[in-house]
C-alpha positions in Angstrom: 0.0 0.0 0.0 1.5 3.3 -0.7 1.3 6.7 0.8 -1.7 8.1 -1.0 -3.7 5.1 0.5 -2.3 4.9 3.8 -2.5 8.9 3.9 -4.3 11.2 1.6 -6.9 8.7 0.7 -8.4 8.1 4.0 -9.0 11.4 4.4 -10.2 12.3 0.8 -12.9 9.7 1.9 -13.4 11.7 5.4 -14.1 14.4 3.5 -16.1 13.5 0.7 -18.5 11.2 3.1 -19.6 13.7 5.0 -20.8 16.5 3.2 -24.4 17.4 3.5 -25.8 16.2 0.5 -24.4 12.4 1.4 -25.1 13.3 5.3 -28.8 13.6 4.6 -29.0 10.9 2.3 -27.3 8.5 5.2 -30.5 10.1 7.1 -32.9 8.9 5.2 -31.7 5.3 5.3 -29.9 4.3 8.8 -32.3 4.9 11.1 -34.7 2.3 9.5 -32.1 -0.3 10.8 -33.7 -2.1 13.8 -32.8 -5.3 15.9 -29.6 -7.1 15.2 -28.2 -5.3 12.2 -24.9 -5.4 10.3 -23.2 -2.2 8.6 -20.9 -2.9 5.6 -17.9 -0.5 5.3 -18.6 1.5 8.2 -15.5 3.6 7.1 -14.6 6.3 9.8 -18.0 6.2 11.7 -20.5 8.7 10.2 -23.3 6.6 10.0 -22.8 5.8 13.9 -25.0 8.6 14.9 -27.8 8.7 12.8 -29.1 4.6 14.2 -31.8 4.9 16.8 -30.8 3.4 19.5 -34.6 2.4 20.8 -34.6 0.3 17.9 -31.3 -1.3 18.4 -30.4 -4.8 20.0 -26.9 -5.3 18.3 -24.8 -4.0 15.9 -21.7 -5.0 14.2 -19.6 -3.3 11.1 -17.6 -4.6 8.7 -13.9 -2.6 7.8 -11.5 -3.8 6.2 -9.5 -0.7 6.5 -6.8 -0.6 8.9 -6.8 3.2 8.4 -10.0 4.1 8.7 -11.3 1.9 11.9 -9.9 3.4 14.3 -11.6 6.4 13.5 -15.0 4.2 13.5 -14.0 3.0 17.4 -13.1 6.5 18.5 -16.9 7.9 17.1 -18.6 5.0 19.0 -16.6 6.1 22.1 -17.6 9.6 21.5 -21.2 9.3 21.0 -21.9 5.8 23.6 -22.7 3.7 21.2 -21.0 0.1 21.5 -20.7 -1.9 18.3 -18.7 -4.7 17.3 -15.8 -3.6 14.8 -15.5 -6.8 12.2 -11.9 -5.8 10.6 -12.7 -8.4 7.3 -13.9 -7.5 3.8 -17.7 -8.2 2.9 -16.7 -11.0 0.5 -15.9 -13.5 4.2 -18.8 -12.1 6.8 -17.7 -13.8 10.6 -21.9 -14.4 11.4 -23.8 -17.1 11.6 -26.9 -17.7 8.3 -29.7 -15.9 9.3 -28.5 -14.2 12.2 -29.2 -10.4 11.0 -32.4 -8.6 11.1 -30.8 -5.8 8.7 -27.7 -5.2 6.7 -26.8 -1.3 6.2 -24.4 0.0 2.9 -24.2 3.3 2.4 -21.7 4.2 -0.3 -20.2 1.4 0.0 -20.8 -1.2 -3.1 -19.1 0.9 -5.2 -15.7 -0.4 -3.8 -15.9 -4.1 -2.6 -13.9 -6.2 -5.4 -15.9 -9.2 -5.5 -19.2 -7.6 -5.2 -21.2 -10.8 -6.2 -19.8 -12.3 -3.3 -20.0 -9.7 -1.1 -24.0 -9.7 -1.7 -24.2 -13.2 -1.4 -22.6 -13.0 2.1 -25.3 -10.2 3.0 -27.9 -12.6 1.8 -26.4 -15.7 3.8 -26.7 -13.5 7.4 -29.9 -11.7 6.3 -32.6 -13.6 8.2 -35.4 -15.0 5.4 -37.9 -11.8 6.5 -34.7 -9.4 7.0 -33.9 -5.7 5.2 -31.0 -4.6 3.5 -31.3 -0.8 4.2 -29.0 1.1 1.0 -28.0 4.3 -0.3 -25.5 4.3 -2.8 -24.1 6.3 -5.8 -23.7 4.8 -9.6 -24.4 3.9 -13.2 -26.2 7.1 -14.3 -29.5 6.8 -16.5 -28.6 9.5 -18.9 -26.7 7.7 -21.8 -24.5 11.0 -21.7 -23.3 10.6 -18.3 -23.1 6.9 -18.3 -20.5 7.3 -21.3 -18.2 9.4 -19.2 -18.4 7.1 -16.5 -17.1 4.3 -18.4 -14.1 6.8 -20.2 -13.1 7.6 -16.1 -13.8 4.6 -14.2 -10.2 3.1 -14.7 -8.5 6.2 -13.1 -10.9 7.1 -10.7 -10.7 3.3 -9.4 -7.0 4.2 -8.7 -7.5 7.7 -7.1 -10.5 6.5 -5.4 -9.6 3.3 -3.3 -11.3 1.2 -6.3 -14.2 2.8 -6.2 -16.7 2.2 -9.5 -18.5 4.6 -11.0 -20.6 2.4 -13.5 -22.2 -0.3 -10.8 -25.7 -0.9 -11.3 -26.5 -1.6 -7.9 -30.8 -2.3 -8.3 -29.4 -4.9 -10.7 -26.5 -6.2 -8.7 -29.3 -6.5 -6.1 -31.3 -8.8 -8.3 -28.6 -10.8 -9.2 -27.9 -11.2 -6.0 -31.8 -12.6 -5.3 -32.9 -9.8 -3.4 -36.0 -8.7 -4.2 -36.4 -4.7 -4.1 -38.8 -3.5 -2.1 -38.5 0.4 -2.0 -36.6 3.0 -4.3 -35.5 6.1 -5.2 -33.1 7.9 -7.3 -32.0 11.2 -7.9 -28.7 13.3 -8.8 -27.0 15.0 -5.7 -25.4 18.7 -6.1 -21.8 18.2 -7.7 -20.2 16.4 -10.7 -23.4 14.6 -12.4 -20.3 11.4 -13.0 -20.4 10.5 -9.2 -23.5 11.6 -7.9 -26.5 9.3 -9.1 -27.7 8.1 -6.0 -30.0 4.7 -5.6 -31.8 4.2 -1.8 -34.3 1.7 -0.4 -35.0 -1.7 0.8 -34.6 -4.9 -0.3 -35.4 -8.5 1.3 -34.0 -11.9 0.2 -36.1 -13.7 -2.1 
């Protein structure tokens, strides 16, 4: 790993994840999360704040990132909220089938390598009447934007900590035999490339 990942990346991510555009979005969808849930890529913690803790009976969070956990564990010490820091990639979830009542990825598909098998994991702990609760950013719907995606997908994957601009993730979500319950879609303020946003529900098939 070089120096832009171990130390301007991180906090390009900070940055970028928590502007208010993406900080309402994350409002919209977090606090839906009830029971035992799971939270892939919880990053540096900004989603920590916005779960309602009435609702709550566990919650764990998947980071791989050795740069960007410790800034999840000092947020949960700041705001009280005790969670269960998985330090794995999606692909290889630690939990037992069936032992989630919700899963919880916000902007966070975009960047797991093997996403089939990422999902597939999310369906394995997902109980068979659990919610996968999403926001995430992707393939535009104007043929336009879509074609610049593709053109700087291969060098924003290397600026970006892999991140892909062209996912599909409603489709990804089929393939992956969840069945869509909610969405919605819309462009966020900024660069029209990165900002297609997808949220909702969906629940294993």
């Amino acid at each position: 790993m070089g120096l832009w990942d171990r130390f301007v990346l991180p906090r390009l991510i900070e940055i970028s994840m928590r502007q208010p555009p993406i900080m309402r979005q994350r409002g919209k969808v977090v606090p839906k999360a009830a029971g035992r849930v799971l939270e892939i890529g919880v990053g540096s913690g900004l989603n920590l704040a916005f779960y309602d803790r009435d609702r709550l009976e566990r919650l764990w969070a998947v980071e791989p990132s050795r740069e960007l956990a410790p800034q999840a564990r000092q947020r949960a010490k700041e705001i009280g909220l005790p969670f269960e820091l998985l330090e794995v990639g999606a692909e290889a979830i630690p939990l037992d089938d069936g032992s989630i009542d919700a899963v919880v990825t916000t902007y966070t598909l975009c960047t797991i390598p093997e996403i089939a098998r990422a999902l597939s994991e999310m369906r394995r702990v997902l109980r068979p009447d659990g919610a996968l609760h999403f926001v995430e950013h992707g393939r535009a719907p104007d043929p336009g934007v879509a074609r610049w995606q593709r053109r700087i997908e291969p060098l924003w994957k290397k600026i970006a900590g892999g991140c892909h601009l062209t996912r599909d993730v409603p489709s990804l979500l089929a393939e992956a035999d969840f069945k869509i319950e909610t969405l919605d879609s819309m462009y966020l303020p900024g660069p029209r490339i990165a900002t297609w946003n997808t949220w909702g529900v969906a629940r294993p098939r």
